[in-house]
Wavefront OBJ file of the C-alpha trace (Angstrom):
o trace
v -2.255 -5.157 -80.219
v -0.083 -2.670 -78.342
v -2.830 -0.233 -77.799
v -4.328 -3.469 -76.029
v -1.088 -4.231 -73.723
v -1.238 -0.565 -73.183
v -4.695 -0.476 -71.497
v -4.173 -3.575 -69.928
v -1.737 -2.037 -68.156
v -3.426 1.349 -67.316
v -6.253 -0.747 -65.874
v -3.569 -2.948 -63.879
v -1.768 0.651 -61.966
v -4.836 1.810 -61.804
v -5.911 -1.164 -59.812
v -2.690 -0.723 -57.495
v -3.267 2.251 -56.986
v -6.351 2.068 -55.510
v -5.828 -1.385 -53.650
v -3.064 0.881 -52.342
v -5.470 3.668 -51.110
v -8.184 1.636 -49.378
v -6.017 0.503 -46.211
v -4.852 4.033 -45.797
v -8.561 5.261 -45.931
v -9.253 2.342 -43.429
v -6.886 3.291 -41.058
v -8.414 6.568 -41.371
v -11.170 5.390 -40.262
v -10.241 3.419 -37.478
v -7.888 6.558 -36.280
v -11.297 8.615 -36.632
v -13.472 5.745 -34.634
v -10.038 5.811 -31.714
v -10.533 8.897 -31.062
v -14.461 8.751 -30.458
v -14.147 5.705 -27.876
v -14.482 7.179 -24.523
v -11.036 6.564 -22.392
v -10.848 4.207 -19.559
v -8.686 5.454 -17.109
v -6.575 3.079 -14.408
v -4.121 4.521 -12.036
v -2.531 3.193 -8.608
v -3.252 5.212 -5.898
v -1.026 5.447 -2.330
v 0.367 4.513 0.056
v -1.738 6.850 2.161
v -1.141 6.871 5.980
v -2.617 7.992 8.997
v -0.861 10.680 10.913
v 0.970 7.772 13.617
v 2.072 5.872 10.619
v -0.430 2.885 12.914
v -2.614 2.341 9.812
v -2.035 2.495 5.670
v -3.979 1.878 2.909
v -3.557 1.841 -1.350
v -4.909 0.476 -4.030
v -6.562 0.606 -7.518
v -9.168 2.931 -9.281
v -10.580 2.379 -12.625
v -12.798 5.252 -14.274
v -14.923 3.633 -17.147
v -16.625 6.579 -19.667
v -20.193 5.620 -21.095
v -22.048 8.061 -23.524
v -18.185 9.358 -25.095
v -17.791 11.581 -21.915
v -20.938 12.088 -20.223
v -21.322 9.752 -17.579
v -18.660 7.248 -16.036
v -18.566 4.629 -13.182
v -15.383 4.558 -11.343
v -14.377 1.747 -9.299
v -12.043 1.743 -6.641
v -10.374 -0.879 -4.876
v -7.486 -1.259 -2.378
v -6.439 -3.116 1.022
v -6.480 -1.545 4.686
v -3.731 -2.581 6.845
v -3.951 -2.307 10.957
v -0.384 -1.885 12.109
v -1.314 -0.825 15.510
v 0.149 -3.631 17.775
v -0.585 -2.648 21.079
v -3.637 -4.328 22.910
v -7.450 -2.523 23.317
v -6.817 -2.481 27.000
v -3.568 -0.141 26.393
v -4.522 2.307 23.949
v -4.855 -0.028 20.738
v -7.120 1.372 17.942
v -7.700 0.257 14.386
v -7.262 1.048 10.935
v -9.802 3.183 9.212
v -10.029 4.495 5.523
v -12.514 6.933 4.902
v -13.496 8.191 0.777
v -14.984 11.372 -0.826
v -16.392 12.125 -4.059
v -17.740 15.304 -6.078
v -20.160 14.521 -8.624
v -20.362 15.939 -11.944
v -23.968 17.930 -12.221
v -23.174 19.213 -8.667
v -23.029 23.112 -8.655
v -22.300 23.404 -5.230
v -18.871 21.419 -5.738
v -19.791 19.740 -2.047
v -18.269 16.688 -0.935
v -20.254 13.749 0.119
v -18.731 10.934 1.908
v -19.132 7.270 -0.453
v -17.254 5.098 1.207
v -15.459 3.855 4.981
v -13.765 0.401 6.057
v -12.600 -0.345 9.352
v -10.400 -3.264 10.372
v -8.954 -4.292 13.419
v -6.943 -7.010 13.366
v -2.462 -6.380 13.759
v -1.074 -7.539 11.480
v -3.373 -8.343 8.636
v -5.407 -6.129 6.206
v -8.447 -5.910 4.482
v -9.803 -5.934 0.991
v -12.018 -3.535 -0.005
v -14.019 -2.225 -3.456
v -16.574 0.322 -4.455
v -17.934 1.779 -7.130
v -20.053 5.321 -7.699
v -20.927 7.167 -10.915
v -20.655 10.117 -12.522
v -17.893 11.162 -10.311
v -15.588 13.811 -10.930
v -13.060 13.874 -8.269
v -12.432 11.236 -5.644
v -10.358 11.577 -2.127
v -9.009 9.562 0.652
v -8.148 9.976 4.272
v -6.486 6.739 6.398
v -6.870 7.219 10.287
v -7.464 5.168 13.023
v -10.690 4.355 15.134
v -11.841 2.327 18.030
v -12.830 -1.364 18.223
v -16.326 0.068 17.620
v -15.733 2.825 14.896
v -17.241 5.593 16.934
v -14.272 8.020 17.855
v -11.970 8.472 14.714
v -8.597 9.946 15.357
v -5.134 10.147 14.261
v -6.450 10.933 10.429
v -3.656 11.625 7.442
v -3.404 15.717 8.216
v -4.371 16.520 4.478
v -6.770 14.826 1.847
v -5.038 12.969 -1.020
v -6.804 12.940 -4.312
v -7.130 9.135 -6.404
v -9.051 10.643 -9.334
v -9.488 13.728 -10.391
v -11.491 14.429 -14.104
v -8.270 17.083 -14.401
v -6.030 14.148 -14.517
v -7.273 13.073 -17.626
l 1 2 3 4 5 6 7 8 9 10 11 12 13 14 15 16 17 18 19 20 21 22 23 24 25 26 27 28 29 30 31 32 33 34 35 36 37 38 39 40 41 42 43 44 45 46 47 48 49 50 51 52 53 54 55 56 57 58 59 60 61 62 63 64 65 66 67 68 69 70 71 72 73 74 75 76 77 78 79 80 81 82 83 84 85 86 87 88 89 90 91 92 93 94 95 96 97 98 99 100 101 102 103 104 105 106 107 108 109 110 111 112 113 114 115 116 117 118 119 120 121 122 123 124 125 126 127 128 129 130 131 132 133 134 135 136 137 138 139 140 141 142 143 144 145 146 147 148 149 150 151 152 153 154 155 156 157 158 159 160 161 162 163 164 165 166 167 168
């Protein structure tokens, strides 16, 4: 009889013991599968102003990773203010945002120009969004333009980076 309480209770610990060691082996698991999830990225980007301090713009960007690193698709959106409030007739211009991007798979590092908004219209602003893949750095420059975007002037003096793959 007490050789049967004792194995009752051997099989009882030995039943703890491992209902104790199964979540620690799933959490193990789910650390291991946490790690293998490719990382989405959000950051707020700006204020970034034009060189008069006539025209601003900031926003969001959102890197999403596909293929645990590979490839992403980064999506950027933001508003574009015209604080210019003189006139056309006496020098007026509008706001203008202008955006770069270097690809990954590009040996030649160039920069290729994705995306520009113009609005004119003191003293609103303008939504805007994009998106491009596979992109390993992204830039922005705010300036000003004319009512017709054809002469561009007045642009922030250096480029300022929203994403950049070193960031992350």
């Amino acid at each position: 009889m007490i050789k049967k309480i004792a194995t009752g209770l051997l099989a009882a610990a030995a039943a703890t013991a491992l209902a104790a060691t199964v979540p620690a082996a799933a959490s193990a698991t789910t650390a291991v599968a946490a790690t293998t999830t490719p990382p989405v990225y959000h950051d707020d980007w700006g204020a970034v102003w034009s060189k008069n301090g006539l025209a601003k713009s900031f926003g969001h960007v959102k890197v999403d990773w596909q293929d645990y690193g590979d490839t992403n698709s980064t999506t950027v959106s933001g508003r574009l203010y015209d604080l210019d409030p003189r006139k056309y007739r006496h020098g007026g211009l509008c706001a203008y945002v202008k955006f770069q991007a270097n690809y990954f798979g590009d040996a030649s590092h160039e920069w290729e120009t994705v995306y520009t908004r113009k609005h004119c219209g003191y003293p609103g602003f303008k939504w805007y969004s994009f998106q491009e893949d596979d992109v390993r750095a992204l830039r922005v420059k705010v300036c000003q333009t004319d009512k017709h975007g054809q002469y561009v002037t007045k642009c922030t003096k250096h480029w300022q980076y929203v994403y950049s793959y070193e960031q992350m």
